[in-house]
C-alpha positions as CSV (number, residue, x, y, z in Angstrom):
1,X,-60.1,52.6,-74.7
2,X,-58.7,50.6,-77.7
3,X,-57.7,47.3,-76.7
4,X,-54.6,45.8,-79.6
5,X,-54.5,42.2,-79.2
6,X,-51.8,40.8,-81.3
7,X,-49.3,42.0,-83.4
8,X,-51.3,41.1,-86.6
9,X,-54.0,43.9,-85.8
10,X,-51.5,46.5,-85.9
11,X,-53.3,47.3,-89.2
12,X,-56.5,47.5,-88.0
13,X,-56.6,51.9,-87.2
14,X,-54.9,54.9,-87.4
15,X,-50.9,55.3,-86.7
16,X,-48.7,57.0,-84.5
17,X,-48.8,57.4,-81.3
18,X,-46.8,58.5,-78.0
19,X,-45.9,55.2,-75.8
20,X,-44.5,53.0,-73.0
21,X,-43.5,49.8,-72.4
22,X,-44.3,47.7,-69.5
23,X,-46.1,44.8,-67.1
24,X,-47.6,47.8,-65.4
25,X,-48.9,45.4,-62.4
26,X,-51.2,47.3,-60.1
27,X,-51.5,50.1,-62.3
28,X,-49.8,52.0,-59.0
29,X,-49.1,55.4,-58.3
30,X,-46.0,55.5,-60.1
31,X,-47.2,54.1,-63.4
32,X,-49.5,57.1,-63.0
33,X,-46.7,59.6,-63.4
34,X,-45.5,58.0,-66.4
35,X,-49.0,58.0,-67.9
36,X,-49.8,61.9,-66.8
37,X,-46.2,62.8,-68.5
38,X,-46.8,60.4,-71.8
39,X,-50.4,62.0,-72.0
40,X,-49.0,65.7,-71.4
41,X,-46.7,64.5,-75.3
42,X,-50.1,62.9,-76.7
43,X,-51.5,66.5,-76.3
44,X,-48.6,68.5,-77.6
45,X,-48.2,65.7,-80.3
46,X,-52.2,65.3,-80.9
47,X,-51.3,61.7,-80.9
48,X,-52.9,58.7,-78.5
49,X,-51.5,57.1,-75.6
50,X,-50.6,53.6,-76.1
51,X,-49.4,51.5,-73.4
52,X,-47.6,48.1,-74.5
53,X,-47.9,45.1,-71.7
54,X,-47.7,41.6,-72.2
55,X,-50.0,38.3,-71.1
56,X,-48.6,36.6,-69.4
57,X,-46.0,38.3,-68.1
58,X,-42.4,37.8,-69.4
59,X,-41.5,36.3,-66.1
60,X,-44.8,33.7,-66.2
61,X,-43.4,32.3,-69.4
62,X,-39.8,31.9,-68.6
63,X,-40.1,30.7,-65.1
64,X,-44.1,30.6,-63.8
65,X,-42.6,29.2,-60.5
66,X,-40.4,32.4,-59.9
67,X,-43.3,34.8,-60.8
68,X,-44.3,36.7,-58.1
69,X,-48.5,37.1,-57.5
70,X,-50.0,39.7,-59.6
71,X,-51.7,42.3,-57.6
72,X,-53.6,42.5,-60.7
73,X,-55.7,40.3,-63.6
74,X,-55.6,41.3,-67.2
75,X,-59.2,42.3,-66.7
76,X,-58.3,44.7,-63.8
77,X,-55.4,46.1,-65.3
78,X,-57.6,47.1,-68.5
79,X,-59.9,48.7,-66.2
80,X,-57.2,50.6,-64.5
81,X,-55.6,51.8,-67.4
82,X,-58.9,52.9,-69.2
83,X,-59.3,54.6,-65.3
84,X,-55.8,56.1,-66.1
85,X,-57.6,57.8,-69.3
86,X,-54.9,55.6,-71.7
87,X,-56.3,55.8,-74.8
88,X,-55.0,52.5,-76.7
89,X,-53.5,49.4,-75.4
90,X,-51.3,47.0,-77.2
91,X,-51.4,43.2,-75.6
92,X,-48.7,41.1,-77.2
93,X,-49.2,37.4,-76.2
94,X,-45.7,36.3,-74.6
95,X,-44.6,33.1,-76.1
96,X,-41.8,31.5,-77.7
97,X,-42.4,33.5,-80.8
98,X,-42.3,36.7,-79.3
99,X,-39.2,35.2,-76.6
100,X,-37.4,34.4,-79.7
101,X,-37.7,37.9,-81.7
102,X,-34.9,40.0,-81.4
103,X,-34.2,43.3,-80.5
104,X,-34.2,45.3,-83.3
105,X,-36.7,43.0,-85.2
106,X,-39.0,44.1,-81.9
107,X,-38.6,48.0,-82.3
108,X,-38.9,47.7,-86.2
109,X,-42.3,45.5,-86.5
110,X,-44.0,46.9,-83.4
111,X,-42.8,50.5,-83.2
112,X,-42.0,51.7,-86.5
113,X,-44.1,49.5,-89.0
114,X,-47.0,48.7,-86.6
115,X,-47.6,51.6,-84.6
116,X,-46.0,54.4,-86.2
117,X,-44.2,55.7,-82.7
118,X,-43.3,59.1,-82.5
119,X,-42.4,59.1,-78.5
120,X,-41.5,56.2,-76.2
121,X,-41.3,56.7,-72.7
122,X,-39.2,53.9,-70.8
123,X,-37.0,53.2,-68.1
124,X,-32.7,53.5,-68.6
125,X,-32.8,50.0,-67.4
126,X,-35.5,49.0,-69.9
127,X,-33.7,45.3,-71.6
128,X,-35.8,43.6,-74.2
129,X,-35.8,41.4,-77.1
130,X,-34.2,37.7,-77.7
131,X,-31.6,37.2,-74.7
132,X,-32.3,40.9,-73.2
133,X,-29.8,42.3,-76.1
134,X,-32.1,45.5,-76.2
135,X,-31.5,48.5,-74.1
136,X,-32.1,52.2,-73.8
137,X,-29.3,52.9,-75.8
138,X,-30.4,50.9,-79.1
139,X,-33.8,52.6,-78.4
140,X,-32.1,55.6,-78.6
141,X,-29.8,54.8,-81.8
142,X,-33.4,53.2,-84.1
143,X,-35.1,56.2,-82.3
144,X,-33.0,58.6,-84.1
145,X,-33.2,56.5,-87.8
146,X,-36.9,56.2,-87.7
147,X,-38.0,59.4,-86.5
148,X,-39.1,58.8,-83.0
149,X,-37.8,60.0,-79.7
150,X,-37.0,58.1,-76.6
151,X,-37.5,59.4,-72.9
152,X,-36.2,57.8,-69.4
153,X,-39.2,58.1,-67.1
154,X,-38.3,59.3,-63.4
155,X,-38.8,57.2,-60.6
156,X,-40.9,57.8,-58.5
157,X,-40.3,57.2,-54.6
158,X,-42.3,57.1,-51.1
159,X,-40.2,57.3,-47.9
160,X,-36.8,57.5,-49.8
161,X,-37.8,54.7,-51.8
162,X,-38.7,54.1,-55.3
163,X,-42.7,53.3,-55.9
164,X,-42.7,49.6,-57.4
165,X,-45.4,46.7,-57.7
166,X,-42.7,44.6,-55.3
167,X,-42.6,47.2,-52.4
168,X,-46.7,46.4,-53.2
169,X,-46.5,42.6,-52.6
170,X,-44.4,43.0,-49.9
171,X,-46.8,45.7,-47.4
172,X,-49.9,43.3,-48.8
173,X,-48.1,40.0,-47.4
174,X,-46.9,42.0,-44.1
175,X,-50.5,42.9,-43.8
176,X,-49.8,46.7,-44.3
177,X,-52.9,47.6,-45.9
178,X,-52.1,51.2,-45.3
179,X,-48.8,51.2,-47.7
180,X,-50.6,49.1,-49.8
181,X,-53.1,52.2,-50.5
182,X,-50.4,54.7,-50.5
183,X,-48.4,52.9,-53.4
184,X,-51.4,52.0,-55.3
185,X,-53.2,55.6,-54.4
186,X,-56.4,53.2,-53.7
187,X,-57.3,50.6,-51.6
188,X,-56.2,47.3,-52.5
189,X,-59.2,45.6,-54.6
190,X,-59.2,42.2,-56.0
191,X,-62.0,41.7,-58.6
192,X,-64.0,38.2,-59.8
193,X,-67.3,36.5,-60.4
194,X,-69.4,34.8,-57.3
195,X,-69.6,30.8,-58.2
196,X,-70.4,28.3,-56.3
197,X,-69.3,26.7,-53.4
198,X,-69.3,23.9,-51.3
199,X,-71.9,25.4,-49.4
200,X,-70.3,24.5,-46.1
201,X,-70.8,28.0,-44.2
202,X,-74.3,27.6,-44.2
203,X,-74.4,24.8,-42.4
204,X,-72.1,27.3,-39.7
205,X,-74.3,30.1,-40.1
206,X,-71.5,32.1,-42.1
207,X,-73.1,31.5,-46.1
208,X,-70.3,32.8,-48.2
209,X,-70.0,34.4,-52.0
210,X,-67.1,32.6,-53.5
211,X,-64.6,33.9,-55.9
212,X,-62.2,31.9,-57.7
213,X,-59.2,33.7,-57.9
214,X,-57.8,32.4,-61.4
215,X,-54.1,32.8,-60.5
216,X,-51.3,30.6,-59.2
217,X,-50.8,32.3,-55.9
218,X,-52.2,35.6,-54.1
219,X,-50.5,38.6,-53.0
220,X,-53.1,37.8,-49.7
221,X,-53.8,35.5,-47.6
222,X,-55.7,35.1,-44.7
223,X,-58.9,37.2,-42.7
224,X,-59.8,40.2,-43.8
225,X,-62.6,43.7,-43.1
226,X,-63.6,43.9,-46.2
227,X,-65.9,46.1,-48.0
228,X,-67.6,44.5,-51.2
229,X,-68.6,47.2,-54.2
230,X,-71.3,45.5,-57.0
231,X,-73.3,43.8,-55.0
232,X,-76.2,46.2,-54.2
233,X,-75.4,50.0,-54.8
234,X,-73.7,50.6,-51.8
235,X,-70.5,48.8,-50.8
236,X,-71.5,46.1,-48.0
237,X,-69.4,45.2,-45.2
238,X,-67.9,41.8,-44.4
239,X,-65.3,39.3,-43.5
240,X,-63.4,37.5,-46.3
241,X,-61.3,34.5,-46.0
242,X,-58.2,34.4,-49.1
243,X,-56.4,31.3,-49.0
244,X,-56.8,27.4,-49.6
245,X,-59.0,26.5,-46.5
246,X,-56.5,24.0,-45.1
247,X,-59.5,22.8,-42.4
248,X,-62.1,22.0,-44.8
249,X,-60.1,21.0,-48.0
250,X,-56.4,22.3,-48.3
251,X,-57.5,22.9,-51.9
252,X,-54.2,24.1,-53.4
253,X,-55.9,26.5,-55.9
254,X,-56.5,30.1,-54.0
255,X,-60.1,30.8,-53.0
256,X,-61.6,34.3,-51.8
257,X,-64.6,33.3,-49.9
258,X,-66.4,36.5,-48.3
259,X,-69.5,36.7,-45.7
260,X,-71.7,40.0,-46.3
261,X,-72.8,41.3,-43.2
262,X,-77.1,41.4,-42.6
263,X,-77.1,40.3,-46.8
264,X,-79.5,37.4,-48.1
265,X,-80.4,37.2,-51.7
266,X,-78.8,35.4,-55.1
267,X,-75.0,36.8,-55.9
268,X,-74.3,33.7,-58.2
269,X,-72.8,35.4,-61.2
270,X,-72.4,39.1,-60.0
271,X,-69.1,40.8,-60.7
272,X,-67.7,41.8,-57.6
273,X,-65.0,44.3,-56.1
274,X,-63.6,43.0,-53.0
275,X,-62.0,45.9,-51.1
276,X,-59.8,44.6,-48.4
277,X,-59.4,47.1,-45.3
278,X,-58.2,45.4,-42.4
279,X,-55.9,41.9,-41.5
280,X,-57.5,40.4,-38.6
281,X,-55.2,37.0,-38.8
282,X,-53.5,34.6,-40.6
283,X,-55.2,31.6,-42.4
284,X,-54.8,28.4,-39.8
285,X,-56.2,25.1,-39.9
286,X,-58.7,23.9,-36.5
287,X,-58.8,20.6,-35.2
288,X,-62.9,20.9,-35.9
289,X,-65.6,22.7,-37.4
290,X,-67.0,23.9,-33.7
291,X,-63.5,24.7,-33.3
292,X,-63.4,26.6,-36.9
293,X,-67.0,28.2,-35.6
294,X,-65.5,29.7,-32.9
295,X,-63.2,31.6,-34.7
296,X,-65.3,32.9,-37.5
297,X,-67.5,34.3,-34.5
298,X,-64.9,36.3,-33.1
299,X,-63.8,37.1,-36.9
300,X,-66.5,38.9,-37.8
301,X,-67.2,40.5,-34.4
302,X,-63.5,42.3,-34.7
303,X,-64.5,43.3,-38.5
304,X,-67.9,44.5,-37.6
305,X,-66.7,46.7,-35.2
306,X,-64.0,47.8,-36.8
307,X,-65.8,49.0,-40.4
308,X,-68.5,50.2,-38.0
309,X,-65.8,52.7,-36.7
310,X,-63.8,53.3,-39.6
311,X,-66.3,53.2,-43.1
312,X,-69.0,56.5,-43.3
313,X,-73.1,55.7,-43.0
């Protein structure tokens, strides 16, 4: 997969294309139908998918402390989209430069002259450009003077209602793993290097691999089952802890901090998939480390037993 960074590489390959526009957080189920229905054009059209998403977000730039969490990183969402089989992907760093380009100014430098679109696949409700003065119907109207045509993408709905990255967030922080994976059509992953630590669980018999998150706040929080892919070559069971540790530090910054089950060895720099399959509780501070001990005991008893009964040999 082709990776555009910028609108000033626009003139680095071949034009024309089929596209969509989008955050395309999660890369969920219904993102998929819009990429199976823009790839069924790309092959009628012989031309390449392109996907156009922004970092960061529109919403991190004009109000970080309204954004919601991302159920995804930028490096994640690559991976799913090249996963997807998308076959180019524009990112266009959201700033005041690109806050401050209008409408029409958008669809002529990024669509016509830079990409050479021949198909764009969007949502009716689709607003863009300086002050949201965009909409389907000027897509349709600059669509029809430069030769490319403009397509509302279904919805597409679970249980009456319509598939979105929010309904995500909200079965994640309700501890619904189980939506979670029907939205997303996969278990709910989150994805990072193993630094160090503070070292603490050793000295409680619990040694942990430590990811730093990288992001403001989590979609998660609290004790998970986990499964961990990228570690040896078979997943390895576990217990994770996703939150800020309010009995050892209260650190504000969001930490994933998993125990592998019957593991010993060196993880420090390994890229690792942490698959999250169960809630067992909600972070909470203890009055001590026995205390703390205690817990983690009964922690990893209940997600021992319950990847025992639920993951295959």
């Amino acid at each position: 997969m082709r990776v555009i960074r910028g609108l000033h590489n626009f003139g680095t390959g071949p034009r024309g294309c089929v596209a969509t526009i989008g955050n395309f957080d999660g890369v969920h189920v219904g993102h998929r139908a819009v990429f199976q229905r823009l790839a069924a054009v790309g092959l009628d059209l012989g031309l390449p998918t392109t996907v156009i998403t922004f970092e960061p977000q529109p919403l991190e730039f004009f109000a970080p402390e309204r954004a919601p969490a991302r159920l995804t990183r930028l490096r994640e969402k690559l991976d799913a989209l090249a996963h997807c089989g998308i076959d180019q992907v524009v990112l266009l760093p959201f700033g005041a430069r690109l806050a401050a380009m209008g409408a029409r100014a958008f669809v002529q430098k990024l669509l016509v002259d830079g990409l050479g679109t021949r198909f764009l696949l969007v949502g009716d409700d689709f607003r863009f450009g300086h002050g949201r003065e965009g909409d389907y119907a000027l897509l349709e109207a600059m669509g029809r003077d430069h030769g490319f045509a403009v397509e509302d993408l279904n919805t597409v709905t679970h249980g009456g209602e319509r598939i979105s990255s929010s309904r995500i967030r909200d079965a994640l922080a309700r501890g619904d793993l189980g939506q979670a994976r029907h939205l997303l059509g996969r278990p709910y992953r989150i994805c990072g290097r193993i630094g160090h630590g503070d070292k603490r669980g050793r000295t409680i018999g619990y040694p942990t691999a430590n990811i730093n998150l990288r992001r403001r706040v989590s979609p998660l929080r609290g004790v998970y089952a986990v499964l961990v892919y990228g570690v040896t070559d078979r997943p390895c069971p576990g217990v994770a802890n996703i939150g800020t540790r309010p009995t050892v530090t209260g650190d504000p910054r969001y930490l994933l901090e998993v125990h592998l089950f019957g593991f010993s060895g060196d993880l420090y720099g390994r890229h690792a998939q942490v698959e999250f399959r169960l809630k067992l509780r909600d972070e909470q501070r203890f009055g001590s480390f026995p205390e703390l001990k205690a817990q983690i005991d009964r922690d990893a008893a209940a997600a021992r037993a319950y990847l025992a009964a639920t993951v295959a040999p």
